[in-house]
N, C-alpha and C positions, 0 to 999 in steps of 0.2 A: 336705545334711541330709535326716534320713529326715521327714518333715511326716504325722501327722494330724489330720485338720481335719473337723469337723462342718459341716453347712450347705453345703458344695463344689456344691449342687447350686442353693443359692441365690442372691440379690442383693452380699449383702458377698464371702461367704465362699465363693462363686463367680470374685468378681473374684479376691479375695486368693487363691485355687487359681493363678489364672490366671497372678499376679505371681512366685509361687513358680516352677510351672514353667519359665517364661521362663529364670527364674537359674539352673536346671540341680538343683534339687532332686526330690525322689521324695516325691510326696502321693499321701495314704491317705485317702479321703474315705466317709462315713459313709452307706449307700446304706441306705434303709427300703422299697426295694421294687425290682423287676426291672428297672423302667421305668429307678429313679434309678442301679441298678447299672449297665444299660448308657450309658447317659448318661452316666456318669463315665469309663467304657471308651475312650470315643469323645474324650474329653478328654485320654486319656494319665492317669488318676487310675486307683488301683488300688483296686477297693471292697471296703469291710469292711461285713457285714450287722451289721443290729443297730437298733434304736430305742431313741428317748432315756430312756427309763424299763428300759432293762438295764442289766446290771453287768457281766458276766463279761466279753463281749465290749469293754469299755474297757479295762478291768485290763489286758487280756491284749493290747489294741494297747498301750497305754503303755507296754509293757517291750519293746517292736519297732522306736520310734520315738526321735528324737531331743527332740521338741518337738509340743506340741499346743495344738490352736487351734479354740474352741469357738463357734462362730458360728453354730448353728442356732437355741435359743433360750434368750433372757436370764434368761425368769423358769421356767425347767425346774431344780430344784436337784436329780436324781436323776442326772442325766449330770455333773454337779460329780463330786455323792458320790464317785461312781464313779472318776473319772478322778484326785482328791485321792489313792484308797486306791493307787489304781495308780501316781503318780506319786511318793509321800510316800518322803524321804528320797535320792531319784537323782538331786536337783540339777538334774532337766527342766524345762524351760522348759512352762506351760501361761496361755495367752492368753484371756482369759475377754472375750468381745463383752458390753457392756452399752448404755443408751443413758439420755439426758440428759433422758429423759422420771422421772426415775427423782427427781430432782429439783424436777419441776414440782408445781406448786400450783392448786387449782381455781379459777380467773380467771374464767372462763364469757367469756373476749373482751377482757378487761379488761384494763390495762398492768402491767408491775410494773417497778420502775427494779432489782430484785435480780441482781444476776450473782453468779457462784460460780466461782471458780477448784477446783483440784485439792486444794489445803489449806482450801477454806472448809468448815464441819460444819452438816451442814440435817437435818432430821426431815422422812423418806420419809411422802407421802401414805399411808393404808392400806392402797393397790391398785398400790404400789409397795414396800410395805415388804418384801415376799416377794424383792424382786429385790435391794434392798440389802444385806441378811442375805446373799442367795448371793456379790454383790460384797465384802463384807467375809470372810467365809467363804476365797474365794480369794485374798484378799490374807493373810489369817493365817494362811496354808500355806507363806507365806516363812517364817515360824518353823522348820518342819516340815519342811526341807529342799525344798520347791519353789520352782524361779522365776519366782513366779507374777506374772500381769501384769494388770492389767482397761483396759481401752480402752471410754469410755462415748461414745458417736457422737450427735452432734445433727442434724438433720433432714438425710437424704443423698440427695444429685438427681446428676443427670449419667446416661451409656451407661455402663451393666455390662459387665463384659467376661468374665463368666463364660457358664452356663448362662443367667440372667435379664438381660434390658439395662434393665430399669428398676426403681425404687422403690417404694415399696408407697403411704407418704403423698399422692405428688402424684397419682398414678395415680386416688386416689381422688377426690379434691376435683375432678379435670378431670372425672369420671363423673357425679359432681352436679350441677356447672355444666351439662352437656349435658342431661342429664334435666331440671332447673329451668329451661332456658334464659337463666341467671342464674349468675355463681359466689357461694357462698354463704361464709359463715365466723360463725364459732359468734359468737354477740353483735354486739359494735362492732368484732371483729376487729382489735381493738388491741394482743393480746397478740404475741407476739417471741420464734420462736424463733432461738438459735444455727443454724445452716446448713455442708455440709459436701459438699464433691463426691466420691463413691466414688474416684475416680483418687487423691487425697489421702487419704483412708481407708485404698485397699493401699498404700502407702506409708511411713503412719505404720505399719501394723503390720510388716508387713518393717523397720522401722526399730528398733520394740522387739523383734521377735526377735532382733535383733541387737544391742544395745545397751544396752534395759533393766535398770538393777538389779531383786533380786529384791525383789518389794510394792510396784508401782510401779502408781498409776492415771493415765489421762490422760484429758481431753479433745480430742475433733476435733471443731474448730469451725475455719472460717473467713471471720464476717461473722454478720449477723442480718436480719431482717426480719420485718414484722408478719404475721399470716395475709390483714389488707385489701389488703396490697400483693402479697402470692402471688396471692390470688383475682385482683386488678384483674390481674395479668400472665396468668394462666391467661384470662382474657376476652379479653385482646387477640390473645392464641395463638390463639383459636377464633374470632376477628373478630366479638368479643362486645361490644368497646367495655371502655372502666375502669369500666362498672354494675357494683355488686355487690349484696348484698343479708344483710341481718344475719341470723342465725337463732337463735332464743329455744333454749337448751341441752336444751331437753325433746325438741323435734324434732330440733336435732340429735343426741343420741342415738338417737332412731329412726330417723336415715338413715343415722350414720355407725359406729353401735354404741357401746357403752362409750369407747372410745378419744376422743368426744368431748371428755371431760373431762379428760385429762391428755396426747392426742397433739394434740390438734386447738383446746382451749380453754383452755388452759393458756399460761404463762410459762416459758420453758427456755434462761434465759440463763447461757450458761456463757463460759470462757475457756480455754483449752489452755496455762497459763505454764508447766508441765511438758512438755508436749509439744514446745514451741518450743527449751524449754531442752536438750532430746533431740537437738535437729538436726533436728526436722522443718519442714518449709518449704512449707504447702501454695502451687499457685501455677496454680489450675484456675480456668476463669471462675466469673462469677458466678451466681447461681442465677435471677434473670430473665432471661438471655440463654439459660442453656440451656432454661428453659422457654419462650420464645418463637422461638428458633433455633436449637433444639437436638434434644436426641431425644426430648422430650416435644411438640416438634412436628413433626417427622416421621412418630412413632408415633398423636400423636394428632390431629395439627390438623387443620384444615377440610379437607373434603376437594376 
C-alpha cells in the first residue's frame, strides 16, 4: 500500500512509519521543514512539504495514496478539512489519532470510578470540545464515502521506534521530580489514567488499516494507574524513594502548563471492547517496569 501519514517524524506516528515499512509498504510523510524532510529521507519515507494549516498539498497527496494516517495533531481541524475534501467519496481509508484526554474531566487529583467504553456518550470538557467535533467530523465521512477510522490513545510509555523513542507525558513529570527533588502530582494524585505501550499502539493501527469497518472508533488502553503511583515509580527510577509530594492545581499549571487540568489532573478511564473485538491483542509490559527498567531509565535515570 501506498501510506500517507502526518506526524512520521514524531512519537506515535513515528513508530507506526516504522511498522508500515517493515511490512513492505511505501510512506509518504508530512515534512514542515528541511531538517524533517531529510529525516524522513534517511528513514526510507518519502517527504511531502506542507504544514498542517494548508490545503492543496493534502487534496493532492490523497488522490496518490491508498490510505491516510493523521497523527500529527489531534486538535488541528484544518489538516481534517482538507484531507475529508480530498478523500470524500474514493472509499480511502483515513485514520484520525485522537486521545482519551478528550474525555477527562477537571479532578484537580481527585478519583473517579467513571470508565467509558467505545459506545459510552460523555460531554467533552471546553478545552476538548474542539477535538471532539473534529473526532466526530471524521467518523461522519463514512457516510460520505470515506473509511474513516479515529483510534483515541490513553497515556503511551514505552521506546519509540521511530524518529522519537520517548513520550511527551512521562518525560515531563520525571523533569519535575528532578528540578523539585521530589516527584510531584497535581493534588492527592488519586486520579487514574488508562495506559498504553506505543509497540501495542502500531499494532492496533496496522490492525484497523486492515480490518476496520468504515466509522469505527477505538480505544488503546491496556491497564490503569493513578498519577501517585507513576510519581512513587518515577522516584524509585531516580533513587528518590516512593516520597511524593501533592501539588495545589494553581502551581501545577504553572509548572506543567494548561495540560494540568485535563493531561496531568484529570480522570481518563477508558476500555478498548471494540478494539479487542478487532483482534487486537496488546501484550507489552507494564508501565512501572518500563519506567523503572526500561527506556525511561536508561534515558533518564540516576546517573
Amino acid at each position: 500500500m501506498r501510506i500517507f501519514l502526518t506526524g512520521a517524524t514524531g512519537y506515535v506516528g513515528g513508530s507506526v512509519a516504522t511498522k508500515l515499512l517493515e511490512r513492505g509498504d511505501t510512506v509518504l510523510g508530512l515534512a514542515r521543514s528541511d531538517m524533517a524532510a531529510a529525516a524522513l529521507k534517511k528513514r526510507g519515507i518519502e517527504p511531502v512539504a506542507g504544514d498542517l494549516n494548508a490545503y492543496t498539498p493534502f487534496v493532492q497527496v490523497s488522490k496518490r495514496v491508498d490510505a491516510v494516517i493523521n497523527a500529527a495533531n489531534s486538535d488541528n481541524p484544518f489538516v481534517v478539512h482538507a484531507l475529508l475534501d480530498g478523500l470524500k467519496s474514493t472509499g480511502k481509508t483515513l485514520i484520525q489519532t485522537s486521545g482519551s484526554s478528550v474525555i477527562g474531566t477537571y479532578d484537580n487529583g481527585e478519583p473517579s470510578e467513571r470508565i467509558l467504553d467505545e459506545d459510552t456518550p460523555f460531554t467533552p470538557e471546553p478545552e476538548k470540545a474542539g477535538r471532539s467535533a473534529i473526532d466526530q467530523s471524521v467518523l461522519a465521512a463514512a457516510k460520505g464515502g470515506v473509511r474513516s477510522i479515529v483510534i483515541r490513545l490513553s497515556l503511551i510509555y514505552g521506546r519509540g521506534i521511530g524518529v522519537s523513542a520517548t513520550s511527551i507525558q512521562l518525560p515531563k513529570l520525571i523533569d519535575i521530580a528532578r528540578k523539585a527533588g521530589v516527584p510531584r502530582h497535581v493534588g492527592r494524585g488519586l486520579n487514574i489514567w488508562s495506559n498504553v505501550h506505543i509497540a501495542d499502539v502500531a499494532d492496533l493501527f496496522l490492525l484497523a488499516l486492515e480490518k476496520a469497518p468504515a466509522g469505527s472508533l477505538f480505544y488503546a488502553e491496556n491497564g490503569e494507574a493513578t498519577f501517585k503511583s507513576v510519581a512513587q515509580s518515577i522516584g524509585r527510577m531516580l533513587g528518590m524513594g516512593d516520597r511524593t509530594q501533592d501539588w495545589p492545581i494553581g502551581e501545577a499549571v504553572e509548572g506543567l502548563g494548561p495540560g494540568a487540568y485535563l493531561s496531568f489532573g484529570s480522570n481518563s478511564r477508558v476500555r478498548g471492547v471494540k478494539s479487542r473485538a478487532l483482534g487486537w491483542a496488546p501484550r507489552q509490559g507494564t508501565l512501572f517496569n518500563e519506567i523503572e527498567n526500561g527506556v525511561y531509565a536508561e534515558v533518564y535515570g540516576k546517573k
